[in-house]
N, C-alpha and C positions, 0 to 999 in steps of 0.2 A: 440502496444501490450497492454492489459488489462491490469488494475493492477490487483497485486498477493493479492488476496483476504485473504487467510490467514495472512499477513501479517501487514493486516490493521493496527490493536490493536498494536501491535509493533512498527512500523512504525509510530503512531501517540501518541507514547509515554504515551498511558495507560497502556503498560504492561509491564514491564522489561525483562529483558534477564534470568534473576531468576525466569519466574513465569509460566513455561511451564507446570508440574504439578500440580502447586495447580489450574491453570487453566482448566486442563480437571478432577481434583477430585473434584474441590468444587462444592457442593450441590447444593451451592447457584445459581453456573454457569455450568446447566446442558447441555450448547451449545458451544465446544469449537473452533468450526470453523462454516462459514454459507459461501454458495457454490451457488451462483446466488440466485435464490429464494427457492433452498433447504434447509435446514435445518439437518444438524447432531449432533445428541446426541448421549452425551457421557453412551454409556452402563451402565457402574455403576452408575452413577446418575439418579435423579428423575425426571420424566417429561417426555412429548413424544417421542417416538423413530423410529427409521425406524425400523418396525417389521418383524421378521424371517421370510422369506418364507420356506414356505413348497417345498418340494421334487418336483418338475414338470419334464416333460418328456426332456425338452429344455436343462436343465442343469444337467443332469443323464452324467454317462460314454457314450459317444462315440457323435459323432459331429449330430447336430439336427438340419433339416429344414436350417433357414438365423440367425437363432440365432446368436449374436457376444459378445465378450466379453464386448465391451459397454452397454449392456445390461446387465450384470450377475456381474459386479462391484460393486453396492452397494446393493446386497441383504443381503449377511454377516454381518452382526452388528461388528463381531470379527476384523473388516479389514480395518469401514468405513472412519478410519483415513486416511489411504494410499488411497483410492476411493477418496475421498475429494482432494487429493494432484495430483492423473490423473486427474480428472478434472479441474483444474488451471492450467495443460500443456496442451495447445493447441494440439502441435504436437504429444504427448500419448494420448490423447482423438481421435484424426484423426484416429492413428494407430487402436486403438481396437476396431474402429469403421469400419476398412477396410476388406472387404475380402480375400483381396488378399495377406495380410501380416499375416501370421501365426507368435503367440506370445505366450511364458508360461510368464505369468507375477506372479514373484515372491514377496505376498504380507503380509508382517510384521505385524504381528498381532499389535493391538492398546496397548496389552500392552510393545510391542518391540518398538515401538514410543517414547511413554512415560518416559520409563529408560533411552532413550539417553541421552546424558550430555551437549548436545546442540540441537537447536532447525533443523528440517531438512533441513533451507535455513538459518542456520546459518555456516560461514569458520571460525577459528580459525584466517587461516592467513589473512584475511579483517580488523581482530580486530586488528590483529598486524601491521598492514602498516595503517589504518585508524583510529584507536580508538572506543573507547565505541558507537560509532557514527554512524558506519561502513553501517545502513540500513536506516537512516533517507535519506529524500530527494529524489526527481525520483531518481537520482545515485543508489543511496541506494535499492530501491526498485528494479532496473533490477538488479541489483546486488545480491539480495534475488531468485528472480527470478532462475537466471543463476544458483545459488546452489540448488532452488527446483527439478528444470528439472535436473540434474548431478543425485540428492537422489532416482527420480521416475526412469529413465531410467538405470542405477546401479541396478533396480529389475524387467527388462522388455526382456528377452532373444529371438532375434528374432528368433525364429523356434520352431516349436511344429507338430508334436511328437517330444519327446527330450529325445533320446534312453540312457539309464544308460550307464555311463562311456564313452561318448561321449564331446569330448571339447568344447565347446561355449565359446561366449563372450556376456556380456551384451549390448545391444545400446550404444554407446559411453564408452566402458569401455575396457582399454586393457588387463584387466586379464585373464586368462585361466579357466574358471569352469566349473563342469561338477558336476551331482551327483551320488550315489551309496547306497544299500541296507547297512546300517550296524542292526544287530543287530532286523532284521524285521523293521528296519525304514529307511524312506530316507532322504540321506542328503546331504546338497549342500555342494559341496569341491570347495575348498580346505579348507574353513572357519569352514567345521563341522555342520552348518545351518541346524537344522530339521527342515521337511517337515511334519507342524501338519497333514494335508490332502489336497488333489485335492479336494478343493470346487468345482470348474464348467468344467466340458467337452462343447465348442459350435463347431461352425463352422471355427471359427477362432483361435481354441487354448485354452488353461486350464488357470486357476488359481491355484496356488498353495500356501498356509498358509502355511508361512515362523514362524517358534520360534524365530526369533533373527531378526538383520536387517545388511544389507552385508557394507561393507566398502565402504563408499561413498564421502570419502575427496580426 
């Protein structure tokens, strides 16, 4: 298994468990994750960025040509956090890469990332049966891992079309969700999760911008 790229800096004891934050605002460090020989910048900071694409036919409503949702992952700047985090999972990079698996992946904007109170491959209970310690070392690192794929797959709902008020479960996730119109807005339930909008229609399934980020311990 590769290692978990984001994890590096943590993992090699440059960045504390406190510096999740000042790590994707500071100025100074306008790159707060780096994704083989990609490159992701943090939108609010200064310096190159992966730039917006424009409207094309491929990712309009309704499913286009072999289009897949591997391809229409990192166009949103608003998302690239969670795109950076499918790509580190092997097996969510396979899936939306397959045709034949229909997927709404449900994905947390970068600033629902950023408010969490721990880092996406970080468990509470790791900290409490192992200590401050809990990610150093390979151990450590598939350990990190095991929590990233739980946080990715916890917003990867296998089926699409995914009729209103219809129950699903997310890939490894035994909860019951489904969502519903309130208020002229959609929202994942049972959690209340607004649906900023369906960024991409392809051939294999939607994107959907998530306001919050779903419960993934």
């Amino acid at each position: 298994m590769r290692p978990l790229v984001v994890c590096t800096a943590l993992l090699s004891g440059v960045v504390s468990s406190q510096l999740l934050v000042p790590l994707f605002r500071d100025p100074r460090y306008p790159t707060p994750f780096r994704h083989g020989d990609q490159i992701l910048m943090d939108p609010a900071g200064p310096g190159p960025a992966i730039p917006p694409s424009a409207p094309s036919p491929d990712d309009q409503p309704g499913p286009s040509g072999d289009v897949m949702l591997s391809d229409v992952m990192g166009r949103d700047r608003s998302i690239n956090l969670f795109a950076g985090f499918v790509r580190d999972i092997e097996s969510a990079s396979r899936r939306l890469d397959d045709a034949s698996q229909n997927t709404t992946v449900l994905a947390p904007l970068n600033s629902a990332i950023e408010a969490l109170p721990r880092k996406p491959w970080e468990d509470p209970r790791d900290y409490g049966a192992l200590g401050p310690n809990a990610y150093e070392g390979g151990d450590g690192s598939e350990r990190a891992h095991r929590n990233l794929r739980r946080f990715v797959e916890a917003h990867m709902v296998p089926l699409n079309p995914w009729p209103e008020g219809k129950n699903a479960k997310a890939i490894g996730d035994d909860q019951t969700i489904w969502w519903e119109m309130k208020d002229g807005v959609r929202v994942i339930q049972p959690a209340g999760i607004q649906v900023v909008s369906i960024a991409s229609t392809v051939s294999n399934g939607q994107v959907w911008i998530l306001k919050g980020v779903r419960n993934y311990a």
